[in-house]
C-alpha positions as CSV (number, residue, x, y, z in Angstrom):
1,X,-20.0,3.9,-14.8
2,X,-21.1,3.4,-18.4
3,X,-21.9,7.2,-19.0
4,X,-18.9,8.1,-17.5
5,X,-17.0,7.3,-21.0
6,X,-19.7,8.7,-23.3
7,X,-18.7,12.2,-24.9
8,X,-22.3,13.3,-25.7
9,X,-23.0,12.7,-22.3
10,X,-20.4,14.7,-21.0
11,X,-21.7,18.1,-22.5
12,X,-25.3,17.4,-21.8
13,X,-24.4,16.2,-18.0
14,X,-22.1,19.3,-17.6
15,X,-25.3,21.7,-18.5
16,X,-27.6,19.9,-16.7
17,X,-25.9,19.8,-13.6
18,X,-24.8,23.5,-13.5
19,X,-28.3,24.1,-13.4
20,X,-29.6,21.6,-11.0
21,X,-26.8,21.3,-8.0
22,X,-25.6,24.8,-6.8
23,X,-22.6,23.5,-5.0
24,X,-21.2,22.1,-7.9
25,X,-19.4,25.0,-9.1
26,X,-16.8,25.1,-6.8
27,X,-15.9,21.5,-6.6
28,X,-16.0,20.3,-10.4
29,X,-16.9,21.2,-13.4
30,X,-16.8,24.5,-15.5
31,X,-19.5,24.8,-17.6
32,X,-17.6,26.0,-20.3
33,X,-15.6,22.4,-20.6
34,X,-15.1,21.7,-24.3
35,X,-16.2,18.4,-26.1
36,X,-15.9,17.1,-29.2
37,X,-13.8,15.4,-31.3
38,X,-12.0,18.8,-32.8
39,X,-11.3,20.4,-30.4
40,X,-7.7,22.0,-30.1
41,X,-5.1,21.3,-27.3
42,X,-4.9,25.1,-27.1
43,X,-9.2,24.4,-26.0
44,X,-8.9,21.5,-23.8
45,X,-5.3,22.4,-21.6
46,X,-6.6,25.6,-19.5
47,X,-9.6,23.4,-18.7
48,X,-7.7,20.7,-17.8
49,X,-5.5,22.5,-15.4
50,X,-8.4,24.4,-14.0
51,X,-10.1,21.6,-13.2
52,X,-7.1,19.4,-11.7
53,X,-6.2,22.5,-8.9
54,X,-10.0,22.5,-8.1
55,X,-9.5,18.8,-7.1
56,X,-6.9,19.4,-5.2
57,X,-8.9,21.6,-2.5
58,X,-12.4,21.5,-3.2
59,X,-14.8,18.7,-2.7
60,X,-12.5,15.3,-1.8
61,X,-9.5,17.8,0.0
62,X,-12.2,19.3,2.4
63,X,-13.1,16.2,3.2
64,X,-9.5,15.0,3.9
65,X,-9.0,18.2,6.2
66,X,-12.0,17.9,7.7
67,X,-10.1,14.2,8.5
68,X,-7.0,15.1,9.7
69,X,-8.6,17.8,11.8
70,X,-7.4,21.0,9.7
71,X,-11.1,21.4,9.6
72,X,-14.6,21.0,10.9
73,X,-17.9,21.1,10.5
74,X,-19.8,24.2,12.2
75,X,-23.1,23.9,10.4
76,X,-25.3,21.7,8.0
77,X,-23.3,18.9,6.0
78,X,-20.4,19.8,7.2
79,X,-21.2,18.6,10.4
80,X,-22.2,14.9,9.5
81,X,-18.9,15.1,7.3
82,X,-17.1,16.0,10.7
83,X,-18.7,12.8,12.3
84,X,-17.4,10.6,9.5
85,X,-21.0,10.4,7.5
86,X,-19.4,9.9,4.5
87,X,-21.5,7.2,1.9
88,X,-21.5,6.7,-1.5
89,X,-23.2,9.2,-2.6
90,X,-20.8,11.9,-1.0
91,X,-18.3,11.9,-4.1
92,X,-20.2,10.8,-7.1
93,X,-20.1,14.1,-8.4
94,X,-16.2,14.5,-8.0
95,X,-15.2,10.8,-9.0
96,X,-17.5,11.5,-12.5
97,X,-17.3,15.0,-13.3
98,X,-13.9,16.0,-11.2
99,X,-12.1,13.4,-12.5
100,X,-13.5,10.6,-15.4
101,X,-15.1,12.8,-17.4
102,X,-13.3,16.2,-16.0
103,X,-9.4,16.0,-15.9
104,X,-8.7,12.7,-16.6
105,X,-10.8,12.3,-19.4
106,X,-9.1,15.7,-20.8
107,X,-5.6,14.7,-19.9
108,X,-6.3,11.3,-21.8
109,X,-7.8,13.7,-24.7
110,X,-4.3,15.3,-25.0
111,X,-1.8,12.8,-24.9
112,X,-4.2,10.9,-27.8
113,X,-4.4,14.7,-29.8
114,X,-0.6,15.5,-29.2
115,X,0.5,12.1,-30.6
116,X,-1.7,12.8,-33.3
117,X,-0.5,15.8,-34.2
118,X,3.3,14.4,-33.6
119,X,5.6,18.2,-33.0
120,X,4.1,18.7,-29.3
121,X,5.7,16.8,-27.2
122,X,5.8,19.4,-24.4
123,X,2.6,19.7,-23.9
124,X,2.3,16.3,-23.9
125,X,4.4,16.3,-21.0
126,X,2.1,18.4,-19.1
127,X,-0.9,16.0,-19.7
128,X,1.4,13.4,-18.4
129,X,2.2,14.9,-15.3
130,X,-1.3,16.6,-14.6
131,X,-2.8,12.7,-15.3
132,X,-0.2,11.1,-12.9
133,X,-1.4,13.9,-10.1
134,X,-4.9,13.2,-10.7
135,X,-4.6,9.0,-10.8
136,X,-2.5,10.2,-7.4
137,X,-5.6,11.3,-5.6
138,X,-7.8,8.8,-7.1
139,X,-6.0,6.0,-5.5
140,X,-5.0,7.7,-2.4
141,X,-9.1,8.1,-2.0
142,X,-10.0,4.7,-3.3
143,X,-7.4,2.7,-3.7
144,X,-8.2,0.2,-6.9
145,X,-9.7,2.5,-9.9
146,X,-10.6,1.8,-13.2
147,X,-7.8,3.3,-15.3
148,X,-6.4,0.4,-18.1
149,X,-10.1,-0.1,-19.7
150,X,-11.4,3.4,-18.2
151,X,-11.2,6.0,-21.2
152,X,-12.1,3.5,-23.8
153,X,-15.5,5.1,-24.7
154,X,-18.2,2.9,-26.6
155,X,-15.5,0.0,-26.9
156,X,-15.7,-0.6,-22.9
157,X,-18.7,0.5,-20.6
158,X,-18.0,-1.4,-17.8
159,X,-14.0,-1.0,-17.2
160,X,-12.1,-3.1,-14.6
161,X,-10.0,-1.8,-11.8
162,X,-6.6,-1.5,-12.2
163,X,-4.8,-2.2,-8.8
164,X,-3.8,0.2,-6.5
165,X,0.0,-1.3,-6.6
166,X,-0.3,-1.3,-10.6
167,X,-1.6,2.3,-10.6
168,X,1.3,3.6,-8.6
169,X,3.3,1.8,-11.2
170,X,1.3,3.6,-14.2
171,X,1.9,6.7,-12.2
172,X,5.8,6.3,-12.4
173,X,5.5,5.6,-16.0
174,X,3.6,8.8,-17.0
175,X,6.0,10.7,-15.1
176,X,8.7,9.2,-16.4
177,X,7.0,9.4,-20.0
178,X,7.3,13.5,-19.0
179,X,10.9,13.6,-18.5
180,X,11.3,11.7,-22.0
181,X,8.8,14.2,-23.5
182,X,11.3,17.4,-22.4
183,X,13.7,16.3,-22.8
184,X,12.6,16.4,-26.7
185,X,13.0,19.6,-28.6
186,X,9.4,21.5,-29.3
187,X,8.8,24.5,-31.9
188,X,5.8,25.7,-30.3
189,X,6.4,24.9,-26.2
190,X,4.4,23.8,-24.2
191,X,0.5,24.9,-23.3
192,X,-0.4,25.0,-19.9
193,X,2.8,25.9,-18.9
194,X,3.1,27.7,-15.5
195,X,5.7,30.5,-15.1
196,X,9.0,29.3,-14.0
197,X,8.4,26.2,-13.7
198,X,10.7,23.5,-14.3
199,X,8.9,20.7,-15.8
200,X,11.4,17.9,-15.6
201,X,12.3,19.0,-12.0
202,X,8.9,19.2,-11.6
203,X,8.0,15.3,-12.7
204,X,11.3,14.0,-10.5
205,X,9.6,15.8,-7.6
206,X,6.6,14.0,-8.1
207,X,8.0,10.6,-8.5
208,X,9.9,10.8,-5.2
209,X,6.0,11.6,-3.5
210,X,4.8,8.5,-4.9
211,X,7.8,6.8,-4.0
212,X,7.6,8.0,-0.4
213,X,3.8,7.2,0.1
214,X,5.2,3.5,-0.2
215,X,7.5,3.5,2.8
216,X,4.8,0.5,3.9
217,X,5.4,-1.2,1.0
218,X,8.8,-1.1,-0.3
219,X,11.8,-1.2,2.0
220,X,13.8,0.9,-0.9
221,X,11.4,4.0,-1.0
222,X,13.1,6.8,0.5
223,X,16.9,5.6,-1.1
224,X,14.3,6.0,-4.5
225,X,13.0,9.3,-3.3
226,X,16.6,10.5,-2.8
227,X,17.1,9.6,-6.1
228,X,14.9,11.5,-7.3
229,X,15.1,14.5,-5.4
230,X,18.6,15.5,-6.2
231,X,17.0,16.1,-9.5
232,X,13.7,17.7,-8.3
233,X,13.6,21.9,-8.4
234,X,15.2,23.9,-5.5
235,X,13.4,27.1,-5.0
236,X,10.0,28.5,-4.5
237,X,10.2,30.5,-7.9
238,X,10.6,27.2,-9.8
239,X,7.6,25.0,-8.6
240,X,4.7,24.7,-10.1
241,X,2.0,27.2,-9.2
242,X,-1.3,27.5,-10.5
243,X,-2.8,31.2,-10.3
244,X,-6.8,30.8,-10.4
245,X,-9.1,33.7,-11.5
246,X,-9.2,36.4,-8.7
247,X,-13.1,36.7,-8.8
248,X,-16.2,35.0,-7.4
249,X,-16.5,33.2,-11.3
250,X,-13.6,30.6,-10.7
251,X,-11.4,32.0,-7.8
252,X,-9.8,29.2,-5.6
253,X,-12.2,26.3,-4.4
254,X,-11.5,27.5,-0.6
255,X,-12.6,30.9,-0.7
256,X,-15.8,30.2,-3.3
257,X,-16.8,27.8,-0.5
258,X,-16.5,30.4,2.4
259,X,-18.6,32.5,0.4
260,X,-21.2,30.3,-0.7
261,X,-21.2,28.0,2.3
262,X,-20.7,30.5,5.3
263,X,-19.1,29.6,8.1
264,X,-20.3,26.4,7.6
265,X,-17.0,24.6,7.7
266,X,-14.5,26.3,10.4
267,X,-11.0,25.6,11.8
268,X,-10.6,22.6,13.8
269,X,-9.6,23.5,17.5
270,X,-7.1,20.8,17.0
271,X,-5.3,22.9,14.3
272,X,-5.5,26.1,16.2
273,X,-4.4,25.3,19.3
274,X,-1.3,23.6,17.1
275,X,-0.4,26.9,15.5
276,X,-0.4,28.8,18.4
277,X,2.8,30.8,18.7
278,X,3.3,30.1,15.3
279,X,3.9,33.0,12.9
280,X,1.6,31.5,10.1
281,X,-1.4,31.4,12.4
282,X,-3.1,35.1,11.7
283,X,-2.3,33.8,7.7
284,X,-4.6,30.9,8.3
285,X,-7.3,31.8,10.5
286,X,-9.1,34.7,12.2
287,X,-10.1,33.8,15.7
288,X,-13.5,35.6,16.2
289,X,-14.9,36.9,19.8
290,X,-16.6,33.6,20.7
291,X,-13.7,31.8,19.9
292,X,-14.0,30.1,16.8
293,X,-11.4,30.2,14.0
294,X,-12.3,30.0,10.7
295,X,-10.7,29.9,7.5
296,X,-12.6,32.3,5.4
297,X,-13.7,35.7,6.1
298,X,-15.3,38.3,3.8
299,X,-12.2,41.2,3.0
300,X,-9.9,39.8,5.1
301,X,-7.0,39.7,2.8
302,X,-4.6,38.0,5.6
303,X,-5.5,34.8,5.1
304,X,-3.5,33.7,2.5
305,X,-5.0,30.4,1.3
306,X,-8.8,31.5,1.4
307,X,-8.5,34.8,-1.4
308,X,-10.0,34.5,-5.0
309,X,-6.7,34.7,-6.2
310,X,-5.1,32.4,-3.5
311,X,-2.2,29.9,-5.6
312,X,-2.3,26.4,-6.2
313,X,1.0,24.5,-6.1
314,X,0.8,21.1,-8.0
315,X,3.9,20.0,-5.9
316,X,5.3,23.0,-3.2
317,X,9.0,23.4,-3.2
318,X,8.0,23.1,0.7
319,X,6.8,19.8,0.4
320,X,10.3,18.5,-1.6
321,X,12.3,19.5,1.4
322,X,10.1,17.5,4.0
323,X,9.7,14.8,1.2
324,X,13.8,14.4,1.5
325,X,13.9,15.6,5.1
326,X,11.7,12.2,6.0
327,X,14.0,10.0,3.3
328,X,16.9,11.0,4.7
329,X,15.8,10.3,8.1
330,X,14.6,6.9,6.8
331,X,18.1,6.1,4.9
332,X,19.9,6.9,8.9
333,X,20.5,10.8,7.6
334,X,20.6,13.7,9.8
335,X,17.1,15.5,8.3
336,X,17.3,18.8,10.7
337,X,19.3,21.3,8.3
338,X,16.7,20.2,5.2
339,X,13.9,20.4,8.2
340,X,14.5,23.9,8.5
341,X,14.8,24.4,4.9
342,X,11.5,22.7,4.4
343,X,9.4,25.4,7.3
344,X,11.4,28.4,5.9
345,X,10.2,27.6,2.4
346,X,6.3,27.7,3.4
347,X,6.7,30.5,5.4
348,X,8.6,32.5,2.7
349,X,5.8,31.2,0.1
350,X,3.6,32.5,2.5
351,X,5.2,36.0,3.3
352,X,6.5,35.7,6.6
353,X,9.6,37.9,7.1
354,X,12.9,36.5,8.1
355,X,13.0,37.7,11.9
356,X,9.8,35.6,12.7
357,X,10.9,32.7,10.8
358,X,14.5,32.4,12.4
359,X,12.4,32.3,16.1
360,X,9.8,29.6,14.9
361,X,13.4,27.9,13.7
362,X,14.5,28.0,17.4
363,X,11.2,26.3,18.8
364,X,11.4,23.1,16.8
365,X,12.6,20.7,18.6
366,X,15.0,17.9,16.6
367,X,14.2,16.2,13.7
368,X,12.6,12.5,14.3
369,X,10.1,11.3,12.0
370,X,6.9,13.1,14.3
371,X,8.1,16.5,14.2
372,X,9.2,15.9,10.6
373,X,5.4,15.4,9.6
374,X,3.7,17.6,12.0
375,X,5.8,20.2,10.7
376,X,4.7,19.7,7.4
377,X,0.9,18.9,8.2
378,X,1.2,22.5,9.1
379,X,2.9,23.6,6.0
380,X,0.8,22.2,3.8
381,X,-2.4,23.5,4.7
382,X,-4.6,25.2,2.4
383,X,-2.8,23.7,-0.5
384,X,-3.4,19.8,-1.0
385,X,-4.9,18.6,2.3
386,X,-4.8,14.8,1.1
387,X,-1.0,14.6,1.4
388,X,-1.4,15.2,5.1
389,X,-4.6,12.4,4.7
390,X,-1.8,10.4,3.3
391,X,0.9,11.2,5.4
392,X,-1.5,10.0,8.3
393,X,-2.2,7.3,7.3
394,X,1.0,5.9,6.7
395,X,3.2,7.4,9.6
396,X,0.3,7.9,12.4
397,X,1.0,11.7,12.7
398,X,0.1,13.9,13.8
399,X,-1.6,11.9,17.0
400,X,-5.3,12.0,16.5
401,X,-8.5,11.6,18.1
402,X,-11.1,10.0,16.3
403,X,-14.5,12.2,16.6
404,X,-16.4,10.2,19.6
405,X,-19.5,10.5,17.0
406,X,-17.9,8.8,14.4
407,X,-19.3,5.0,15.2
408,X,-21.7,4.4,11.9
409,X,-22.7,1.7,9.6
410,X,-19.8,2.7,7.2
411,X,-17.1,2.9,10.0
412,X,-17.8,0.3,12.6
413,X,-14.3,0.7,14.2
414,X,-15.0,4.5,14.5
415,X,-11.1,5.5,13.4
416,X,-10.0,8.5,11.6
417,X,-11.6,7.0,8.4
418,X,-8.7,5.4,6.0
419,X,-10.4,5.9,2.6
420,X,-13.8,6.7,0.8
421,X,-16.5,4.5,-0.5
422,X,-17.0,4.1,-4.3
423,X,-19.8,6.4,-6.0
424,X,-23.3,4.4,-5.8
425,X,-23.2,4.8,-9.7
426,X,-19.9,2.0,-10.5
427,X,-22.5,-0.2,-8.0
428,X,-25.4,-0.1,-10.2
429,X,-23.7,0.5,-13.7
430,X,-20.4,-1.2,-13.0
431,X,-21.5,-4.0,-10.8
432,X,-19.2,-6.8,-11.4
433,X,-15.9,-4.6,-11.3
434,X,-16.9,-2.8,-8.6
435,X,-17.5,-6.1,-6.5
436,X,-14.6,-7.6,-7.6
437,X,-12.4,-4.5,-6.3
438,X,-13.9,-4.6,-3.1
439,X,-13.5,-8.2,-2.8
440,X,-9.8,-7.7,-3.7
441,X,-9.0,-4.5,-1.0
442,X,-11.2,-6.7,2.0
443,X,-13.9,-4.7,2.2
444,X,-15.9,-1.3,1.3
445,X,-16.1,0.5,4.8
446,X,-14.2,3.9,5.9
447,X,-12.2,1.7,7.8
448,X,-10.8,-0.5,5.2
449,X,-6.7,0.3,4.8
450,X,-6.2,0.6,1.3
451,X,-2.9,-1.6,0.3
452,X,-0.5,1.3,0.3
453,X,-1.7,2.3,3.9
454,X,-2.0,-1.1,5.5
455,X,0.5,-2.5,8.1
């Protein structure tokens, strides 16, 4: 851990690693990452958002479709990934370069610039909501993380973990820090902004997903998510979506890894046999003559989530409507009319025409708290596969069966695994932290709930 922090290290690290790892490109870092202490915010923001819609889908979201069984293994690592070999060495690379001294550590750079330079409090903002998403996945994959003491440079090498319960809390207070910082009048606007989008909507969306991954933990989270989605945006057109460079240079993480990784990772037959009769199906996967499915396939521009070019929404307007389709459930509401709204919304993202979407309508079945979140485990594919990681682990849905080959020293039990282990590097360089985090979650195996997960 005590290079994580360094900012010399950071550019050095970032060359050497482009030229030593060949995967790493579509799972972290651009080479081209700016350092220094003068750098602009006009330098650091593209960067920054490049980097936090990589982690979204590349490296850690595999992993959590390979999971929930959007995914599998067909050849080489994915395999052993498929079978739940997953160590500590799996996501050094992300939890350094993806995120400590990739988005977070930019994010962090921001916020510090823009209060320095006191008339950008838009862009601001944006730093506070992209560094709430990222602490987001962060704790949904390991639950305590370093965060309080984390960005503190030469001052701290060897940070403690903030809590799990303490970073949701942090989480609330960036986003809330966002609304405050729109709601503020700014001469220049903001950088990074994404077409359309609505950024207070935006950060009122967000809170009520943090709200609802609590449902374990507090009593009050979907009357909170309620809250907050009456103020959340209401169309497609207004989310937040991320357009990545349409070329093999720094096109979406999905379709650089079909490329680069052929075939290697395919389409779970638990997935494909879901979609079937579903109009989304031939936009997620080509079925090929022997029967497997997969993802990616060289100029086939059908499948909508595996182009160079394919979007990346930091929040769908899709996954608002299921957010308060399941809150109102939870709160004794009847959820089927926002249920609908919630399918029609990814299949419209998607371009599925009306006639086809008013059929698929007809075959769903009520509205209870299974179909609710098998509905959207199908929705959000291809677009943040650790809310359906999440969404699993809290509810149970959809039902699934753990890989018979997924008994091994870091998942005795041999479940769908409930979190990741800590990078071997906060072991050796962050020993006493790292230990004491462990000590307070019960344990560093797969199989470990993490506190917002755990009955």
């Amino acid at each position: 851990m005590k290079n994580i922090y360094n900012k010399a290290f950071l550019f050095f690290a970032s060359i050497a690693l482009v030229v030593s790892c060949s995967d790493f490109g579509d799972t972290n870092l651009d080479p081209g990452r700016p350092g220094g202490e003068n750098v602009s915010l006009v330098a650091i923001t593209p960067t920054m958002q490049t980097q936090t819609h990589r982690n979204l889908v590349a490296a850690a979201g595999r992993l959590a479709g390979i999971f929930t069984q959007q995914y599998e293994g067909f050849d080489a690592q994915q395999v052993a990934f498929t079978q739940y070999a997953v160590d500590e060495g799996t996501l050094a690379n992300f939890w350094e370069f993806g995120l400590y001294t990739g988005s977070m550590r930019d994010c962090v750079d921001m916020i510090e610039r823009a209060n320095v330079q006191g008339d950008v409090p838009h862009t601001r903002g944006i730093a506070r909501i992209y560094l709430a998403v990222n602490l987001g996945l962060a704790t949904n994959f390991w639950g305590d993380i370093p965060y309080t003491e984390a960005f503190l440079g030469a001052e701290n090498l060897s940070p403690t973990y903030d809590s799990q319960e303490a970073i949701y809390e942090t989480i609330h207070e960036l986003l809330d820090g966002a609304i405050a910082d729109f709601g503020q009048s700014d001469p220049q606007g903001p950088l990074g902004d994404l077409v359309g989008t609505d950024w207070i909507a935006t950060a009122h969306a967000l809170k009520a997903r943090y709200y609802l991954q609590l449902t374990k933990r507090d009593p009050n989270a979907a009357d909170k998510a309620l809250n907050e989605l009456a103020q959340a945006f209401d169309s497609n057109a207004s989310s937040p979506v991320f357009a990545f460079e349409g070329s093999p240079n720094g096109g979406n993480p999905l379709a650089l890894f079909g490329i680069q990784r052929p075939n290697t990772m395919v389409i779970a037959p638990f997935f494909a046999d879901l979609m079937e009769g579903d109009p989304r199906k031939d936009s997620y996967m080509v079925t090929t003559d022997d029967g497997t499915s997969l993802y990616y396939q060289n100029n086939n521009p059908n499948l909508f989530w595996a182009q160079f070019a394919s979007p990346s929404t930091l929040i769908s307007y899709a996954e608002v409507k299921f957010l308060e389709a399941e809150a109102l459930l939870r709160t004794g509401g009847d959820a089927r009319t926002v249920l609908e709204e919630a399918i029609t919304a990814n299949m419209e993202f998607i371009g599925i025409g009306a006639a086809d979407i008013t059929a698929y309508l007809g075959t769903v079945a009520g509205a209870d708290l299974e179909t609710i979140i098998v509905e959207k485990y199908k929705a959000m594919y291809g677009s943040n596969p650790v809310q359906t990681w999440n969404d699993f682990r809290r509810t149970g849905f959809p039902e699934l069966t753990p890989n018979p080959e997924g008994v091994n020293g870091s998942n005795p039990s041999g479940v769908v695994p409930r979190r990741f282990l800590y990078p071997d590097s906060e072991r050796l360089a962050n020993n006493a932290a790292y230990e004491a985090a462990i000590s307070a979650q019960g344990g560093h195996l797969l199989d470990v709930d993490l506190w917002a997960f755990e009955d």
